[in-house]
LUMGULUM-178325 format. One line per 3 residues: number of its first residue (from 1); for each residue x, y, z of C-alpha. Coordinates in steps of 0.05 Angstrom, whole numbers, always signed. Each point is the difference from the previous one (the first is absolute). Example, Ala and Ser with C-alpha at 12.3 -4.5 7.8 and 13.67 -1.06 7.14 Angstrom:
1) +246,-90,+156  +27,+69,-13
// end
This chain:
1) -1626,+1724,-1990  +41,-45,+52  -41,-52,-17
4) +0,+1,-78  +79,+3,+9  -1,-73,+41
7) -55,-25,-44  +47,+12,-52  +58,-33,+41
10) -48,-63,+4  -12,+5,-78  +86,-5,+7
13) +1,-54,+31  -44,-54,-27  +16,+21,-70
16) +72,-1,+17  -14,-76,+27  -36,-15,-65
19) +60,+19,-36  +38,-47,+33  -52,-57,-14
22) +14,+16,-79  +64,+9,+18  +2,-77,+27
25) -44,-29,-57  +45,+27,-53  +65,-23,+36
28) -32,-66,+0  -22,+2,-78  +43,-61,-13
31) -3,-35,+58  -25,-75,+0  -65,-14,+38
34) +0,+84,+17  -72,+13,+25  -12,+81,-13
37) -33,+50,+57  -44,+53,-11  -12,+56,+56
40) -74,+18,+23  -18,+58,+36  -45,+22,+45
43) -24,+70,+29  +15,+28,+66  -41,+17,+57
46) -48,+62,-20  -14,+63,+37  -73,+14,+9
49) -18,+74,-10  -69,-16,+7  -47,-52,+5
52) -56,-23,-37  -68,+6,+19  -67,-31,-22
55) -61,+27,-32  -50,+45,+50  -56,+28,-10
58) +13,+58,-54  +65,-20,+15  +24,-37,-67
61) +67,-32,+43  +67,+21,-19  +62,-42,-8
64) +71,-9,+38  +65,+49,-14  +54,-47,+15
67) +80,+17,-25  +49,-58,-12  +55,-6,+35
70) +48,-39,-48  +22,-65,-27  +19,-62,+29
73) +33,-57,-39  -58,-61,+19  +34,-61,-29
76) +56,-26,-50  -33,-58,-31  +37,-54,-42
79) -20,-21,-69  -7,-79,-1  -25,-5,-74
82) +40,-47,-46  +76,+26,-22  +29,-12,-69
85) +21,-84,-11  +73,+10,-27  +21,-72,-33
88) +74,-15,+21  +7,-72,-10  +28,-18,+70
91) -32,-61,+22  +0,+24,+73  -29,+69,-19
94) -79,+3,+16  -52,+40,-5  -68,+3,+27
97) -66,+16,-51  -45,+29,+45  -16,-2,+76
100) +49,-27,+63  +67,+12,+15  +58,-41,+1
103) +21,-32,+72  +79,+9,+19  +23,-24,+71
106) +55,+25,+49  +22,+4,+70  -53,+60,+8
109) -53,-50,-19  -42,+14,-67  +9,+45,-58
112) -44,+21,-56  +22,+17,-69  -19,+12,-74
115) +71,-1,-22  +13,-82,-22  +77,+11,-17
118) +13,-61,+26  +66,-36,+3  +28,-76,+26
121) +45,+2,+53  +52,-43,+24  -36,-49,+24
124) -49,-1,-55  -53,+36,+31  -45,+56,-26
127) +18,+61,+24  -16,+80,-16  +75,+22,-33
130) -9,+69,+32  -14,-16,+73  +16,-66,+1
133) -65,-29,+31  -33,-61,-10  -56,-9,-52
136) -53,-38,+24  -43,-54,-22  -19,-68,+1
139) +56,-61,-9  -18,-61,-38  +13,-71,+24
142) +43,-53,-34  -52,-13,-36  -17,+61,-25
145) -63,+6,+44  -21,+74,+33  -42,+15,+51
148) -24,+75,+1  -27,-13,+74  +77,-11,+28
151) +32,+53,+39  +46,+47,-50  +69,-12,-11
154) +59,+21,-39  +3,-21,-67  +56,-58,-25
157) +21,-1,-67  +64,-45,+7  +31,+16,-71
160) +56,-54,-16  -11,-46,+67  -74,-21,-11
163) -5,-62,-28  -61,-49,-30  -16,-63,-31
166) -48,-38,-27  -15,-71,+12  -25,-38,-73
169) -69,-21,+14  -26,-21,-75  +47,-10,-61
172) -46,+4,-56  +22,-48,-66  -20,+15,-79
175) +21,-46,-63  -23,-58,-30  +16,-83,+23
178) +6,-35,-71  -58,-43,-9  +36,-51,-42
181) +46,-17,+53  +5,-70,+16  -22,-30,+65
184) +50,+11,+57  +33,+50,-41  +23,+59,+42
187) +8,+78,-11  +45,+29,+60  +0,+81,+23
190) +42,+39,+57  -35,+47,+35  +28,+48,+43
193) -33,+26,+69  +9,+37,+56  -16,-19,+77
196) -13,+42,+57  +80,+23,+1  -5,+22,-66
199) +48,-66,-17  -5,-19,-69  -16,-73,+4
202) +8,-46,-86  -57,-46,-3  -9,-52,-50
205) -73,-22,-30  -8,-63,-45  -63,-3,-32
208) -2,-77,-14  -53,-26,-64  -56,-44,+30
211) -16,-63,-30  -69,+33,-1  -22,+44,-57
214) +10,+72,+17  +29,+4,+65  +72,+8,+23
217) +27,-17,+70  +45,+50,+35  +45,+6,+57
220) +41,+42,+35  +80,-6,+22  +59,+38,+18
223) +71,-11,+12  +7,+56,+49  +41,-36,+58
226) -42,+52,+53  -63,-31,-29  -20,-61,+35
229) -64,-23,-26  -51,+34,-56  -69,-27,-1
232) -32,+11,-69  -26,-39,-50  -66,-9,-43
235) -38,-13,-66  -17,+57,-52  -55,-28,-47
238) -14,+34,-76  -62,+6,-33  -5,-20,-81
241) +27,+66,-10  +58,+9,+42  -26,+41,+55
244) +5,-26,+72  -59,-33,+36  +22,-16,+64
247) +63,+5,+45  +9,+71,-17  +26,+22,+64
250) +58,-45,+34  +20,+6,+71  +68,+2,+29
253) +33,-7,+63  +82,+0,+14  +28,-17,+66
256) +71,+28,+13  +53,-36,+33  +2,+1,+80
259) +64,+40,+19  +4,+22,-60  +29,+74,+8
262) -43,+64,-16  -69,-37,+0  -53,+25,-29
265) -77,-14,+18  -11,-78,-8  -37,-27,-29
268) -1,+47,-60  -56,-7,-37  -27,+26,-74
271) -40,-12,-62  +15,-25,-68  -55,+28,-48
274) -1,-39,-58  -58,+26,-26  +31,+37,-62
277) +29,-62,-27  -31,-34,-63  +5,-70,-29
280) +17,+7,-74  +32,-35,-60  +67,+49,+5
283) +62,-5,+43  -4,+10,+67  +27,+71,+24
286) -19,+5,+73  +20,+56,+33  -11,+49,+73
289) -41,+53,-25  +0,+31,+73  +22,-13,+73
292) -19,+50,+46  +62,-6,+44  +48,+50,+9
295) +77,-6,+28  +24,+56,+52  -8,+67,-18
298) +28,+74,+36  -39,+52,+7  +21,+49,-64
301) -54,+53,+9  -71,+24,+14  -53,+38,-27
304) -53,+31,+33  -82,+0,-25  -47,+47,+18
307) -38,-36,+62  +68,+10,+31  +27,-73,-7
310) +78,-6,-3  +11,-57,-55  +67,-35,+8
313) +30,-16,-70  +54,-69,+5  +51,-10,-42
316) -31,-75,-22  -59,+32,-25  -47,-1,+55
319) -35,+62,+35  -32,-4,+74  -30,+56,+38
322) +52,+29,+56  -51,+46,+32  -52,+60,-9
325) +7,+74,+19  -45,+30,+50  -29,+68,-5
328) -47,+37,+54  -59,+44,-2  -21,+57,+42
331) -69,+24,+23  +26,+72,-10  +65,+3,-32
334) -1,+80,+9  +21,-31,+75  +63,-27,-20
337) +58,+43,+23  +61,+16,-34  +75,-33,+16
340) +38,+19,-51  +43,-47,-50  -74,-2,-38
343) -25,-39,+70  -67,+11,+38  -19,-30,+63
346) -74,-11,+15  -36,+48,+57  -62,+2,+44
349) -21,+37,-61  +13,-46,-56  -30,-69,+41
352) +46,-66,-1  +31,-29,-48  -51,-52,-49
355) +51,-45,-21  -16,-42,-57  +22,-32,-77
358) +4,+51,-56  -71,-1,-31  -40,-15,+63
361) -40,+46,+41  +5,+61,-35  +76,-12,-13
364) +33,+19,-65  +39,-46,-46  +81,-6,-2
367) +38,+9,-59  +65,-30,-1  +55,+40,-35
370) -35,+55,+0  +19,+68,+54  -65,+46,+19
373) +30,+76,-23  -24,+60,+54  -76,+19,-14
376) +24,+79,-6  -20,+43,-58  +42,+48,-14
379) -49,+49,-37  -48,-5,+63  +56,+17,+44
382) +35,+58,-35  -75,+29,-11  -1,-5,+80
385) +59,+28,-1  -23,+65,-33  -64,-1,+41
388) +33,-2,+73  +57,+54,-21  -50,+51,-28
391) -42,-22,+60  +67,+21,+50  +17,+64,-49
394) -76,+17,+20  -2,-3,+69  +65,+25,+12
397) -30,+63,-40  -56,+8,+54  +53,+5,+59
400) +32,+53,-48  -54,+35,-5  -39,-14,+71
403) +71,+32,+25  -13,+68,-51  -65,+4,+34
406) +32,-7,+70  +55,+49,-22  -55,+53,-28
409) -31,-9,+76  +69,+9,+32  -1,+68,-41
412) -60,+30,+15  +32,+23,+59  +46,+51,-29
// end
């Protein structure tokens, strides 16, 4: 009887603790990144009565009498299958699709998280709004190179001080050059580029007619007084039906002045394509169909794909990549241990860290704008619920009624 009333203590205890696992899960029902628990439990050390023995002669073999001696709670595991994606529209909200966690650093070293409310601080770095750590990752070059084998880093997303240009490497021409215009006639154009500065520099071409059928002579100037010299020039020959033969593709070069303040890279150097231009009976209408220069742009904002690239988004037009989230794997994330603020740090249990780009090794994708909702389900935990506190109304029964029986013994004395 003394033992059926701490059996029934045991049976207490560990559903009491289970309790406070649903307890925790439901708490956490809206909680970003939340990763549910489940208590397991395990039996108790058993009293043998008697053993078992084997087969013997007539002797068919009997077996063991052994009496439990409880409950024991034998592990609180935590759920890692995929929460609810909750669309928010925040371009520094993430969310992972599948495996990995998201890496966040601090004074205490390394931090582990499903929760990707993510913020920009100060100083334009990526940062976890709740704790303030740094989000880690991968940071482009100027030229919007990554390497995934560099050491992490925090995450730069310089909104408003970034800035980028373009350099014109090929200013593409369309139209027509009247074919009834009379030798040494001349058609003139502007064109506007851009050097390595972003400057805006005014060109000036003047196709020129040849004395030979079907060709026009071009060439190159500028009246830019930081422009010393511009080497370009060439031929552009027609066929019978206006289309261009040869000299579709003219070469130029433009030497700045020495001294000349703010320099940009000298010699700059681009193409004329003039390979869209006809030769036809009709007025001539030449005109810059594209340039692929671009003046100086600020960074206005980003966007993020799912590989986990940070794309930079300028305000002349142009996009480069900034950098690329990191996320890390475990060999056994049940190993990870919980730090609270929706952080886990990695064990013996869980192996180290495999660091890595979204969509590599095993690693999920990242979804930008996008939060990861907790993985809890409410129906599975208030079903718990009913299952542990009939469980505790049950074995608090068999202490009441292991102490009748001790109290019926007591009485047998009277």
């Amino acid at each position: 009887m003394g033992s059926a009333i701490f059996t029934g203590v045991t049976g207490l205890q560990v559903h009491q603790r289970a309790i406070d696992v649903v307890a925790s899960n439901i708490a956490n029902v809206n909680t970003t990144g939340y990763r549910g628990s489940r208590a397991l439990f395990q039996d108790l050390f058993s009293q043998t009565l008697s053993g078992p023995s084997a087969p013997l002669g007539t002797f068919g073999g009997k077996n063991g009498s052994q009496v439990g001696l409880g409950v024991r709670l034998g592990a609180i595991d935590i759920d890692f299958t995929q929460g609810t994606l909750l669309n928010t529209g925040v371009a520094s909200d993430l969310a992972i699709q599948g495996s990995g966690f998201f890496i966040l650093s601090g004074g205490g070293g390394n931090f582990y998280s499903r929760d990707g409310s993510f913020t920009i601080n100060a100083n334009g770095e990526l940062i976890d709004s709740a704790t303030g750590l740094f989000v880690q990752g991968f940071q482009a070059d100027d030229t919007g190179t990554i390497d995934p084998n560099a050491p992490l880093t925090n995450i730069a997303i310089p909104l408003g001080t970034a800035s980028i240009v373009r350099a014109t490497t090929e200013v593409s021409l369309v139209g027509n050059l009247d074919s009834t215009t009379a030798a040494a006639g001349t058609v003139v154009r502007s064109i506007q580029v851009f050097d390595s500065l972003g400057t805006e520099r005014e060109l000036t071409i003047t196709f020129t007619k040849s004395a030979t059928t079907n060709e026009w002579d071009w060439a190159v100037t500028s009246a830019d007084p930081a422009i010393d010299t511009i080497t370009g020039a060439g031929t552009i020959e027609f066929d019978a039906n206006g289309d261009v033969t040869a000299g579709g593709i003219g070469n130029i070069s433009v030497t700045f002045v020495a001294g000349s303040p703010a320099a940009p890279v000298d010699p700059f150097d681009f193409d004329l394509n003039f390979n869209e231009l006809t030769q036809l009976a009709s007025e001539s209408d030449v005109a810059i169909s594209n340039q692929d220069g671009y003046p100086r742009g600020t960074l206005e904002s980003f966007n993020i794909g799912s590989n986990g690239i940070l794309n930079g988004v300028f305000s002349n037009g142009l996009t480069q990549v900034l950098g690329q989230v990191a996320l890390a794997n475990f060999a056994n994330t049940g190993g990870l241990v919980r730090e609270g603020e929706n952080l886990f740090r990695e064990s013996p249990g869980s192996g180290i860290a495999q660091v890595g780009t979204p969509g590599t090794g095993g690693r999920g994708q990242v979804s930008g704008g996008v939060l990861e909702g907790s993985n809890v389900d409410l129906g599975t935990e208030f079903s718990n619920l009913i299952v542990f506190q009939r469980g505790f109304q049950a074995n608090a029964r068999t202490i009441t009624t292991a102490d009748t029986l001790l109290q019926e013994t007591v009485n047998l004395v009277r």
